[in-house]
Every structure is written in C-alpha cells, then in structure tokens.
C-alpha positions, -999 to +999 in steps of 0.1 A: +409+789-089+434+763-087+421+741-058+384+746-072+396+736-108+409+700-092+388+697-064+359+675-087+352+640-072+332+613-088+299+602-088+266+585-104+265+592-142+260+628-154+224+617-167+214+586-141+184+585-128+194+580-097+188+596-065+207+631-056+211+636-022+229+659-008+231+651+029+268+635+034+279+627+061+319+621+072+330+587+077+358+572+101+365+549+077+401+543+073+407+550+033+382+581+035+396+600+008+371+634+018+355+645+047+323+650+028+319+622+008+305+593+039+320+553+031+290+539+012+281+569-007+265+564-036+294+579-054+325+569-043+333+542-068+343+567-091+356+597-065+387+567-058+394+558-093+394+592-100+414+602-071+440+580-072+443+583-113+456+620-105+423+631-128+408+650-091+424+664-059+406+676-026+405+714-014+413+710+022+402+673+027+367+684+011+352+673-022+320+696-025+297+669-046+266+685-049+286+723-063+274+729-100+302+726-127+312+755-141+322+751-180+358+761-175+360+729-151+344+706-175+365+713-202+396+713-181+385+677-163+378+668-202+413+673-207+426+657-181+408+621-186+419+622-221+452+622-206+462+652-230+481+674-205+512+672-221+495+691-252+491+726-230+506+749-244+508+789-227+472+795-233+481+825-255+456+808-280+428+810-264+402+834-276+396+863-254+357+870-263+357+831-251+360+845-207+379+822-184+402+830-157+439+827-161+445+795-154+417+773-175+437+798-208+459+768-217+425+738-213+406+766-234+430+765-258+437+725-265+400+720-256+394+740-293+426+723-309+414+692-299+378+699-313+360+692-276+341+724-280+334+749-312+340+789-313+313+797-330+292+778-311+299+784-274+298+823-287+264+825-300+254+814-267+267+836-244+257+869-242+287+899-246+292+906-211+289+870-195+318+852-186+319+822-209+338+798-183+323+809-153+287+797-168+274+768-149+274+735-175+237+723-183+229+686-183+231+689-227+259+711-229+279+685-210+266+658-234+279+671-261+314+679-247+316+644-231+304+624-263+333+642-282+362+634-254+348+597-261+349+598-299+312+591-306+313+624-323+304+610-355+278+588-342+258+619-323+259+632-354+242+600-371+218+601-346+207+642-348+176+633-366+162+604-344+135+612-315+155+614-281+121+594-264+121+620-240+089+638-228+108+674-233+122+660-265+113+693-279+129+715-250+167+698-264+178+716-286+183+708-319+220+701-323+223+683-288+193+658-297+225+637-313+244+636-283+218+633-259+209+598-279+246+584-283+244+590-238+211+569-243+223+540-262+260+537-244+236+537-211+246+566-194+214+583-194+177+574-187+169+608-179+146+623-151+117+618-133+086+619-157+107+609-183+121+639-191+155+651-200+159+684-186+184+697-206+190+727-191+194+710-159+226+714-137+252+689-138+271+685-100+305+681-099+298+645-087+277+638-121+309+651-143+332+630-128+311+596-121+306+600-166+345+608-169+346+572-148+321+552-168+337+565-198+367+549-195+347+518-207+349+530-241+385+547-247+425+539-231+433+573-220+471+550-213+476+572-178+509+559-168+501+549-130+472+524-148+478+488-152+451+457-157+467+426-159+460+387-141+470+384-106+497+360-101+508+367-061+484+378-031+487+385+004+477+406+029+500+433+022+509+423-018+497+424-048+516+409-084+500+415-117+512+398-146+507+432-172+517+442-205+544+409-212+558+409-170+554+411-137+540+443-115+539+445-076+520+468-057+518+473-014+483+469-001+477+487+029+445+504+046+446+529+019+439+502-009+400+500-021+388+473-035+354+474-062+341+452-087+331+464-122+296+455-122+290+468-084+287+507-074+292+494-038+325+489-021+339+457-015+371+441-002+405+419-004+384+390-005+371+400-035+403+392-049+410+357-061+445+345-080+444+341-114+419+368-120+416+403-143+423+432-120+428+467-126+451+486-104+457+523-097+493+527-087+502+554-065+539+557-053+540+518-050+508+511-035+472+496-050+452+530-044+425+519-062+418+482-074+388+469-093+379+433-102+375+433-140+366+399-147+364+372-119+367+340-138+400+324-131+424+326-161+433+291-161+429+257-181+421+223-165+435+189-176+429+153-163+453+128-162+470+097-147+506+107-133+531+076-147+560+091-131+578+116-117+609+129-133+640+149-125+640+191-131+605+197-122+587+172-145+557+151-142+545+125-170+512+123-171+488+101-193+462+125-208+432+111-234+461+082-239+486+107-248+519+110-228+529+147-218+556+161-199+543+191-177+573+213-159+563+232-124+587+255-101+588+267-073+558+289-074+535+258-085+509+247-059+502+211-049+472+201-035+454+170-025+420+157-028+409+181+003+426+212-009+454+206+014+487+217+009+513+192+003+549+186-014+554+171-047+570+139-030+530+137-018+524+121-057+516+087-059+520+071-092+486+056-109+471+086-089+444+112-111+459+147-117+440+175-123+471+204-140+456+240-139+479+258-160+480+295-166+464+309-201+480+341-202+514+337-213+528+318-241+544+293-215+513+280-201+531+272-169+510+249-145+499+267-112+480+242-094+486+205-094+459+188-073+452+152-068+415+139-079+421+105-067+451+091-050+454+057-029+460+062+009+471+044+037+474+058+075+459+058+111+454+088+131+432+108+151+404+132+145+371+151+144+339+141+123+333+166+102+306+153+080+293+121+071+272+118+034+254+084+036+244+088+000+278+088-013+296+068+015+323+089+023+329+102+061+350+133+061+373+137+092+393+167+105+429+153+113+444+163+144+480+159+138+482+184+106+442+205+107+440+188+072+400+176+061+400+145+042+374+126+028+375+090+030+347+059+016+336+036+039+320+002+026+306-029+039+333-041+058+343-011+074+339-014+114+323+019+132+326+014+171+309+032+197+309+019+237+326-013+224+295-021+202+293-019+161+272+010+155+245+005+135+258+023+106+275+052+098+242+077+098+244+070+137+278+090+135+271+129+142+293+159+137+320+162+161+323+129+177+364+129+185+375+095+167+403+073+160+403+057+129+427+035+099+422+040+063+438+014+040+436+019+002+413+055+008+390+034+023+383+031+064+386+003+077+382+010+110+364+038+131+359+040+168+343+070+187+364+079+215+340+104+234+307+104+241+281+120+210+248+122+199+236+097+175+208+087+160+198+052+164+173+027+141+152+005+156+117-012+164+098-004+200+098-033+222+085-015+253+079+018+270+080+019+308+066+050+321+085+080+314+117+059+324+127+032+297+126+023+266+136-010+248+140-018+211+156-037+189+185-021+167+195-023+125+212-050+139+183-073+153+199-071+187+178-059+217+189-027+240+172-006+266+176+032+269+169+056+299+142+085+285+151+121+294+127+142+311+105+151+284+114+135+252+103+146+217+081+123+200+072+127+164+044+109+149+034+117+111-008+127+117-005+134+150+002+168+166+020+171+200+027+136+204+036+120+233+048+085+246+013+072+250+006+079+213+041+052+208+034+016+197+054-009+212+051-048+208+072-076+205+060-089+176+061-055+158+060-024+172+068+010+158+097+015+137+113+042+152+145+067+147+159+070+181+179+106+192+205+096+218+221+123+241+258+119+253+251+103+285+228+077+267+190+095+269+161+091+244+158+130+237+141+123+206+115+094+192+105+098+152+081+072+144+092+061+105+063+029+102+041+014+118+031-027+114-004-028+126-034-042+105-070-032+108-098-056+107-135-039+091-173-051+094-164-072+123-192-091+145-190-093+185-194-129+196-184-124+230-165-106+255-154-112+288-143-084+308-127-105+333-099-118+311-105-091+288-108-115+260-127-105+227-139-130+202-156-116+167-164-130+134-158-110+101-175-110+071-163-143+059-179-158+086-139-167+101-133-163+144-110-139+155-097-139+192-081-111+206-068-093+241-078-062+251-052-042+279-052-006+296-036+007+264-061-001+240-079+031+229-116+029+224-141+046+198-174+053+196-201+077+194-192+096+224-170+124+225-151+114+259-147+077+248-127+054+278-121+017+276-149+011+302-175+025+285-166+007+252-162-027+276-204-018+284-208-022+244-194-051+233-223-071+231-232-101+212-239-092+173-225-056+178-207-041+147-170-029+154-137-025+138-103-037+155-070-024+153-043-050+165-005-062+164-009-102+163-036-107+194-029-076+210-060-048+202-046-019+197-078+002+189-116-010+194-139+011+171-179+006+178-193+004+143-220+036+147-215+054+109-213+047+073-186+061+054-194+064+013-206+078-015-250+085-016-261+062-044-304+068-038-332+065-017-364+043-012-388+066+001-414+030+003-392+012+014-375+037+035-343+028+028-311+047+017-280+034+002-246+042+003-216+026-019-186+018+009-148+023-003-147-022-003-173-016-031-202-029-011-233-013-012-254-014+021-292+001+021-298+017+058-334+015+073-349+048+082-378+060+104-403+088+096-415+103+064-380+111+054-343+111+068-326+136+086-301+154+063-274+179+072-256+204+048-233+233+060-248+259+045-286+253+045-306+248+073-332+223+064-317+201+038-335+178+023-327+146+001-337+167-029-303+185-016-285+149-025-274+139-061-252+103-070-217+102-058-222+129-031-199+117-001-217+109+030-215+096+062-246+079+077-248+080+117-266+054+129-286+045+163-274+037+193-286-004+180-265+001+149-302-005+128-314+024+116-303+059+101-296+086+132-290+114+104-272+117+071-240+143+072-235+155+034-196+159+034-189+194+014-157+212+010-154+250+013-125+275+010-122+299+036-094+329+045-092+329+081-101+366+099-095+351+136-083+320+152-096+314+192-070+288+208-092+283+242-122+268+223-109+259+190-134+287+175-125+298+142-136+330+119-135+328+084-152+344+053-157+329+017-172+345-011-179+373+010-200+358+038-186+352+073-189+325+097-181+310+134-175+273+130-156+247+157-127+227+149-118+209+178-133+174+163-115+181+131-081+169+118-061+198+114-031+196+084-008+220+075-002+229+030+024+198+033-002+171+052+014+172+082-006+174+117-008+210+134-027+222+161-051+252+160-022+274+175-008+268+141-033+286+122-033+320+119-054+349+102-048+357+067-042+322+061-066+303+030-079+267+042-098+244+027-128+231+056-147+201+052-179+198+067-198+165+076-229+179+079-225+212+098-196+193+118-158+204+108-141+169+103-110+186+082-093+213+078-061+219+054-039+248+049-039+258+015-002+261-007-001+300-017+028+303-039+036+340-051+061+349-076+064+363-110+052+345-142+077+334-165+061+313-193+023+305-203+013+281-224-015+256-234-009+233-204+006+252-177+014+282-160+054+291-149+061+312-117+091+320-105+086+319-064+097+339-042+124+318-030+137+317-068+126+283-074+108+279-111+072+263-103+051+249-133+014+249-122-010+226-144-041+243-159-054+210-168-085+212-140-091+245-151-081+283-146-094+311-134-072+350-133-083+370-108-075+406-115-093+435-095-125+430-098-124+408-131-128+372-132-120+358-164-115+316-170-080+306-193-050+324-191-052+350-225-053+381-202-017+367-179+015+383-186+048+376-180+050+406-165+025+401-140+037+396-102+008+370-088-007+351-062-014+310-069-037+288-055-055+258-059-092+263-055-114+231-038-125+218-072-084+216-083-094+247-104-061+270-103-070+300-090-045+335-103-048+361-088-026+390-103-012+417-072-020+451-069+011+472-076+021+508-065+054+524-078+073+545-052+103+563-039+114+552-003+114+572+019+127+555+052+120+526+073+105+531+104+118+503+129+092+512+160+065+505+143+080+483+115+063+503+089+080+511+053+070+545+045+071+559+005+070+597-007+034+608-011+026+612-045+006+641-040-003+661-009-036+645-004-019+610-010-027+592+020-016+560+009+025+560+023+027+535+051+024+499+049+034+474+072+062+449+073+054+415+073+076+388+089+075+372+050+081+403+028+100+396+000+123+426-008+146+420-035+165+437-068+167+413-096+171+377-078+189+393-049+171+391-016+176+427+002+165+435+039+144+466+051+174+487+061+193+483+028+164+506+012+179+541+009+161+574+007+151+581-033+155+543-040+129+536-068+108+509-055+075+488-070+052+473-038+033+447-045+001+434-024-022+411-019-054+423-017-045+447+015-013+432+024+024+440+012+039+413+003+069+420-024+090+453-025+108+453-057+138+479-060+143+494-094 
C-alpha cells in the first residue's frame, strides 16, 4: 500500500484534451527516471518535477501511468503538494465509516482538518459496505478536491450557478458545476471529445499528478529542496543561482533535466543562458530537475565613452554627458566588438562602452563590459569569414588567437590578389587565407595568399571557342581567362544558355559577372546588361554577300551601313531561319529590322508581321489598320472578300469577332504587301493536367473544357519572369497562355500564394503566407471568393478565419479561393507510400489517406513541423485545394 500510495508520476492535466495513450515504451535514455514512462512522453515534464520534489516515488523502477487513482491516493498526493506532511498526526482522527487502509488514516484525517474533502459529503456517496478510499476518483470528484488544495474554493463556489459550456453540462452534478468552471477558466480543462465533460470519467494516475504540476502556477507550497532564483555561474558540470538575498550552487550531471515553462517537451543545457530566471529541484546537491522560467536576461544596458581607467576596479565613463564611476571584479566579463574575450588593459580610452549590469541585487554590479567601438591598429594573418559590401566591413578569422573581427574597408584600402588590385572587395569569397594591416579599425591593406574563387566585373571583349574568354575589368584594364569545360552561362530571357547566346564586342559587349575557379577558369558567366540598340521600319538598299555589307535607309530617309558575320542571327518567317537564307532576302526595298553594336549586326529581322492594337476595317477599300506601339497607324491591303482571321477558341472567326483595341498581329506575304492572316492575340488561364517534354505538347483545362495545344514557339516564364523551359512546368500548375491566333506565343506561370487571411478591408486583402510573410493583395481590379461551388464578387463573405488560395486572374481580377477543410486525429505517417493517414470518422469513412506533397505546409501556430513529428491522437485540421492537401494544421 505504501509503494502504490507514492508510486504516482506526472502527466498531461487531469482534464486536457489531450491524447491518452497507453503504449509506453522504455527508453535508454540516460536520466530515465521509470522504465515505463519512454524519453519524449507526453508526460514526463511533470513525472521529473514531481520526482525530484520528493511529491512521487517509483515501485520497482515502474510508474504505472495509465492505473486509475484511487481516492485514498488523491487525497494523500493532495497532501503532499501542499507540502502539509508535517501536519500528520496518528490518524486516530479519522472517521472509521470513512474506509481506507491503515496507512492513508493520518492523510484522511488532515485531508478533513484541512477542509480538502467534507464528511458529510463523501458519506452520502458511498454506499455502507464500499470502501470509501479504495473507490476509484472520477474526473469531478478530483476537481473539486484539487480546486480546494489551490484555494479557489471560494471562487468554485462563485461560479456554482454559471453554465459549465459542456455538452453533458447536465450529467455534472450540481455542486461540482463550480469546480469544474474555476478548472475551465485557470485552463486546465477543455474537456473531451464532443465537447463533453465526462464527469464520471476516470482520472489516471498520470492526470493527478500532471494537475498537482500545473498547479504549482498558482500557490508556493515552499518545499525546502525548491529554489528559483537568476543564474549567475554555468558550466558543464555547475550551476549558481543567485536565490532568496545569496548565492546557491548545484552539480549538473547526466541526471539533470532541463524544460522550459511554456514547452511540455524536453530540452537541454543549452537552454540555459546566464543571467536568466531558472527554477531548480535540488536533490542531495545536484540540479534534478531544472526549468527555464523566464528567458530574458536580467540585465541593464548603458552606453558610454570610457575617459579613463582608474585604480580598484573602476572605469569612468561619460554617459548622456554625465560622468560615472562603474566598479567590476573579478567575475566581470570583457568583451570586444566581436564578442571576444579580452583583459581590461584591452580598454582604449575615447573607446564606446556598452556596461551590462546585473538588476537583481541592490548593487547592480556590472557583468559584461563590451566594447561598441574601439580604435585598432595591428597586422596579422587570417581567414575571410564574410565580407558585407553594403556596410563595408570584411570580417576575418585571426589565426594567431581564433578571434572574428570585423573591420571597414574604404576607398583607399588595397585588396591584392596574383599581384593585381582586385576589383573590389565583392571579388573576395569566403575562405580565401589572407594577410592583411588594419590602421585606425580600418584595413589598409589586404592580400590573398592562396588561390579562391571570386567573382569578377567586367564587359565581353571576345569568346574563342569553348577555350577563351577576354574582357575588360571594374578597372578598365583588359584580361583573358581560360573557360572550363562547360561553363554556366546565365542570361535573364533565355533558358539554358550557352556561350553562343554571349555578346562580345569591343565597343560594347555584354556586361558580364564573371565566376573564377581557383586555378583561374570561367565556371560561371551572368550576363547583368547588355549595350545593343535596335533599329525599326528599316528599308534594304543593298546587300552584297561578298563583303557581307548591308546598307538600309530608315524612316527618316537617313543611310545606315552595317556588317553582317557568322554570328549574326537571322529572322524571318521560317521556323528553321539560317543566315543564308536571310542573305537570299535582302533585296532592294525589303522591310527589316537590325539589331547591332556600332556596325556590327547582331540580329537581321525580315519585316513579315505587324505588331499592334486593331483599330477597323475597309471592307471597299480592303484595307485594315492597325495602331503600332511608335504610334503610327499603317492600313494593310487585303485580297478576297474578307481577311483571314484567327481566334483560339473559334474556328471560323470573322472580323465581326474584332472590336477597337484588340491586340493583333498581322502576317503578311512573302512581298511584305498584303495581309497573309490576322492572329487575334487572347489570353486564357489554364491549370496544367500533363506536360509532354519530347514535343513541347501540353494538357490543360479552363473553365471546365480541356485542350492539347503546342508551346515550343512560345516564350516560356516562370511566376517571377524569368525564362524556363517546358521541363519546368509541371501538372497542377495555373498559367496564363497567350494565343496569337491559335499559335501559343506566351506562356507565364501564375503566383499562387496560400495562407491565412488576417485583415480585409475596403482596398485590400491580408494573407499571411505560408512562409510567414504578411502579403497585402489589392482588390482594386476587382475580386472574386470562390467558395465550393459559390462564386460571389467583393470580399463580404471572407473571414479572417478562412485558410485560402490567391491568385490573380488574366483580367488582374483577384481570384479567392477559400480551402476545403477536414478536422482529424492522426493516425500515423506512412513513409512507403508517403501518405498521412487520419482516424476514420465513421466505419464507412473512406476518406483517411491523403498524399504528401513535396510543399505541404505542416505547422502549429507559426512553427513549421515535419511529417514524423505528428503523433498518434494529435488533433489535426487538413486543408486542400480542390483535391490536393496542402496545409496540415496541428491543434
């Protein structure tokens, strides 16, 4: 009876809705306290503090959690955490119609005195032949005796007449209600599932002691071996907490646990930080249980200039024009700028102090002195740790002393690399070994002493093959690189680039940002501008293919002569365009456009469309005209009884099918004279069902109809404009296609952002992204809230409870849709087939699997969880869109 009397252990709250399992398993862990009670059960926050208060014991290494409480136990582990043992008396006090064993005769007894439980009321329910302490303790009998250990007896009774909110509100009964509410509002309760209280419930001996824990937030029991106090010392194996007016040491060893208050899990040492609230069970010397209370550091800052040092430990410093005297010992820390270690001698006068001093004793005594600002001056050698070209400081890893130290660098610091001036310091990676000088904080000298990466600034002078490269640096000089085998080339627009896509010219090629391995390869070229010009509504005069020299007149009526060369790229209406067959073209009067650097042509473009906006047509004349972006309007000649229109989406378009401003492009013949066929350019949004890479074949549905369309003439962008290939796209996806004619010449990835809404007003709608990010999304095109089947326009139905999908629709209408939501209990995580699966919620629920996306967002509050943190029970809310999980929220 003994060992079963002290063998209760802590766990969640007697009332928490939290989940109860029962299969524990033993851990090796090296402060395992019972054999089954696992490290990381749910529990065990409260089964140490408990423990090593001297409030619960073991019975042969075991803790029994899930055993029901027997009343005799309660009251006796009531007792016990209101630290009233010294009050038993022989138990010859206690009522004998009351039944308990022997030894609970002395609890029984002060458990009366002390007005935990009432005579006449534990009598008149328990029957004449029952064994009052022997009856198992229901979920509202414990309540009761609970809210009176905690001296909220007078508040239960306050709160006797108020509804408990419970479905079975009726099943408590009528003196309980009281209790059951003060559990409520001191958060110890939320009751069961369905919302009920289930008062007659069983309470585990795991429930009793996890509400004796959480009690302890609201009384000071004052158990001797308890002390909560600022730590002033830590190490490895020690512990100092300044408590109750002086100091306190403790051992840490592998028996020490370490928790936080607002975390059930377990954490460590680290946890720990100087200067911080910590609570500390002793136990024969050593920290048996210790729990971070509050985290902030108990410390003041003040800035100052130090004017001097002094003798016997004192510093005078000028603070806010004030002089003060500050006094350390031999326990304060000095640091400098880097949060190095160093002696007080270190102090510079003129230098900026920052004093923390301590704000838990009257003295105040300063614990860290750290310089903000000091002057230095000294050479040495070193590592690159990281270089901020924003705020001009390089910070260095020293190699005499391990320190990091930040220094500036300005204008007339010298960086050298091979025996040349670098062209700045962003050309300085990571790493690079160094010597360097710093005079007045500031380097004034820095030389690389083994080869490094860099990244180098220039503008292409020439590429030779797949061997060399020359350019010209920051620094106008000229330099020639060897290019490694296969060099990445990155050119804004252009997916996969390669070295033929690279313009290089004397007189202004590209402006490039040049990757430079160890052994002095081009790994890398990122193209940052480009200097050519492009010349519009030019006019052939001549061409001869001989010298490859190309006169034209523009507009103006001015002469133009350029060269054409094996790079220049050619365009025209041909979907395998070579320079030769653009050569056969350039005849007298023909229409083209020219891309060129000075005389060089980069890019001949045989005028054969009309890009602009439809302004009408001349059915007698048989003309149609088109506005051009220059503002020009130009009326095209067509044959037949009408032109040939196309329109994705209808098979025999007519110009009935055009209005004003519709954006066209008019293909013309192979004479550049008359109208080929008018394409009307329309934009539709599309979610992608299948992507074929071989032919650049895509499947996609919108508003419900499906369809096959090419892309392999179309520029392909990504949500952020940049250039992907059709690899890149993938189903599921939303993209906005637009069709010239029934040709694809664009397609765009649309931006989904999902998240929760946070704020709606007249002008915009706040969402709080997945990544945690507040967005502001304008409604000022319009809005449409998409949710089910309803489509309503404005935002009077959106919540900010409402967990949605945003997009932007092609008409810049912003497009809600709100997600499907499913609440749960998880069950487990099946990692074959990456699946998370829920508890049915009926036997003909089918609906318990759902796949795990490489971009589900599983989180509790703002803190981002993985799949295997889920336990079994865990409350969980799954969120989708339209078919597809895509947020798991745990409860």
């Amino acid at each position: 009876m003994l060992v079963t009397a002290m063998c209760l252990s802590g766990g969640a709250a007697v009332f928490a809705e939290e989940a109860q399992s029962t299969a524990v398993t033993t851990s090796t862990a090296s402060a395992l306290l019972f054999s089954d009670v696992s490290d990381g059960f749910w529990a065990e926050k409260h089964i140490y503090k408990l423990a090593a208060e001297g409030i619960i014991l073991g019975d042969a290494g075991k803790f029994r959690p899930s055993d029901s409480v027997t009343q005799q136990e309660a009251i006796t582990m009531a007792v016990r955490f209101m630290n009233l043992e010294s009050k038993l008396g022989s138990g010859s006090g206690a009522p004998e119609e009351m039944k308990v064993n022997a030894y609970f005769k002395p609890y029984l007894e002060l458990a009366l005195s002390e007005k935990l439980i009432d005579k006449t009321e534990e009598l008149s329910t328990t029957g004449a032949s029952e064994s009052w302490g022997a009856k198992t303790a229901t979920r509202e009998w414990v309540a009761k005796l609970l809210v009176r250990a905690l001296g909220q007896e007078d508040k239960a009774k306050s709160a006797g007449s108020a509804a408990t909110g419970f479905a079975d509100h009726t099943s408590i009964s009528p003196a309980a209600r009281g209790y059951v509410n003060v559990a409520v509002q001191l958060e110890l309760t939320k009751g069961v599932e369905g919302n009920r209280f289930d008062p007659l419930g069983k309470v585990t001996r795991a429930q009793l002691a996890t509400f004796l824990s959480r009690g302890s937030e609201y009384v000071t029991p004052g158990y001797s071996n308890v002390y909560e106090g600022i730590v002033t010392e830590l190490t490895d194996s020690k512990l100092t907490l300044f408590t109750n007016g002086q100091l306190k040491s403790f051992a840490l060893d592998n028996r020490s646990v370490y928790f936080t208050k607002d975390s059930e899990a377990k954490s460590s040492r680290t946890a720990i930080q100087l200067y911080t609230k910590v609570l500390v069970v002793d136990k024969i010397g050593s920290a048996a249980y210790v729990e971070v209370r509050d985290a902030s550091q108990q410390l003041e800052k003040t800035e100052g200039t130090l004017l001097k040092k002094l003798s016997d430990n004192r510093l005078l410093m000028l603070v806010n024009n004030n002089s003060i005297e500050y006094t350390y010992d031999s326990s304060t820390s000095f640091l400098d700028q880097n949060g190095n270690a160093i002696s007080v001698d270190s102090l510079t006068e003129d230098s900026t102090i920052i004093v923390q001093r301590e704000t838990f004793t009257s003295a105040k005594k300063p614990v860290i002195i750290q310089v903000k600002s000091g002057v230095v001056n000294k050479s040495g050698t070193g590592t690159v740790d990281l270089v901020n070209v924003s705020d001009k400081t390089i910070r260095i890893k020293d190699d005499a002393t391990g320190a990091i130290e930040t220094y500036n660098y300005d204008d007339t610091s010298i960086l050298i690399y091979q025996n040349q001036l670098l062209g700045g310091a962003a050309e300085l990676q990571a790493g690079a070994a160094v010597t360097y000088t710093v005079k007045n904080s500031v380097f004034t000298r820095l030389e690389v002493t083994k080869a490094m990466e860099r990244i180098v600034k220039g503008t292409l002078l020439s590429v030779e093959g797949s061997t060399l490269l020359s350019f010209t640096n920051s620094a106008g000089k000229a330099e020639i690189k060897a290019l490694a085998a296969k060099p990445v080339v990155v050119i804004n627009g252009i997916a996969d680039a390669t070295l033929g896509d690279l313009i290089a010219d004397v007189k202004g090629g590209d402006q490039v940002e040049l990757t430079i391995s160890p052994d002095e390869q081009v790994t890398k070229i990122i193209v940052t501008g480009r200097q050519t010009e492009l010349l519009t509504d030019l006019s052939v005069v001549n061409y001869e293919p001989k010298y490859k020299a190309l006169m034209v007149v523009d507009s103006a009526n001015k002469v133009h002569a350029f060269t054409v060369d094996d790079k220049t790229k050619a365009e025209y209406n041909s979907t395998t365009p070579t320079l030769t067959g653009v050569e056969s073209l350039l005849t007298k009067g023909r229409k083209i456009n020219v891309t060129h650097i000075g005389d060089r042509v980069l890019e001949i473009q045989v005028f054969y469309k009309y890009e602009g906006t439809y302004v009408s047509t001349d059915t007698a004349a048989k003309k149609v005209s088109i506005l051009l972006p220059s503002g020009k309007t130009v009326a095209i000649p067509y044959q037949g009884t009408a032109p040939s229109i196309e329109l994705y989406g209808k098979t025999s378009a007519t110009i009935a099918d055009l209005k004003a401003g519709d954006p066209v492009t008019a293909i013309l013949s192979a004479n550049q004279d008359t109208l080929q066929t008018l394409a009307i350019k329309k934009t539709v949004q599309f979610e992608i069902s299948s992507v074929n890479t071989s032919n650049s074949r895509i499947q996609a549905s919108s508003n419900g109809v499906t369809d096959n369309f090419y892309v392999d003439k179309a520029t392909l962008l990504n949500d952020a404009g940049a250039a992907i290939t059709v690899s890149s796209l993938q189903a599921g996806q939303t993209v906005n296609v637009t069709f010239s004619g029934r040709t694809a010449a664009s397609l765009q990835v649309v931006k989904l952002t999902l998240g929760k809404v946070t704020a709606v007003d007249a002008s915009s709608v706040t969402v709080k992204s997945f990544s945690g990010t507040p967005e502001v999304h304008s409604i000022a095109n319009g809005v449409k809230v998409i949710r089910g089947t309803s489509v309503t326009s404005g935002t009077a139905t959106l919540t900010t409870s409402d967990h949605v999908e945003l997009r932007k629709d092609v008409d810049g209408t912003l497009l809600i849709k709100v997600l499907n939501s499913l609440e749960r209990k998880f069950q487990r995580y099946d990692s074959i087939n990456n699946d998370i699966l829920v508890y049915r919620s009926t036997i003909q629920d089918d609906n318990y699997r759902f796949a795990v996306t490489s971009n589900l967002y599983i989180h509790q509050g703002d803190t981002t969880l993985t799949v295997q943190s889920l336990k079994d029970n865990d409350k969980i809310v799954l969120y989708f869109s339209g078919d597809k999980l895509v947020e798991v929220e745990k409860q």
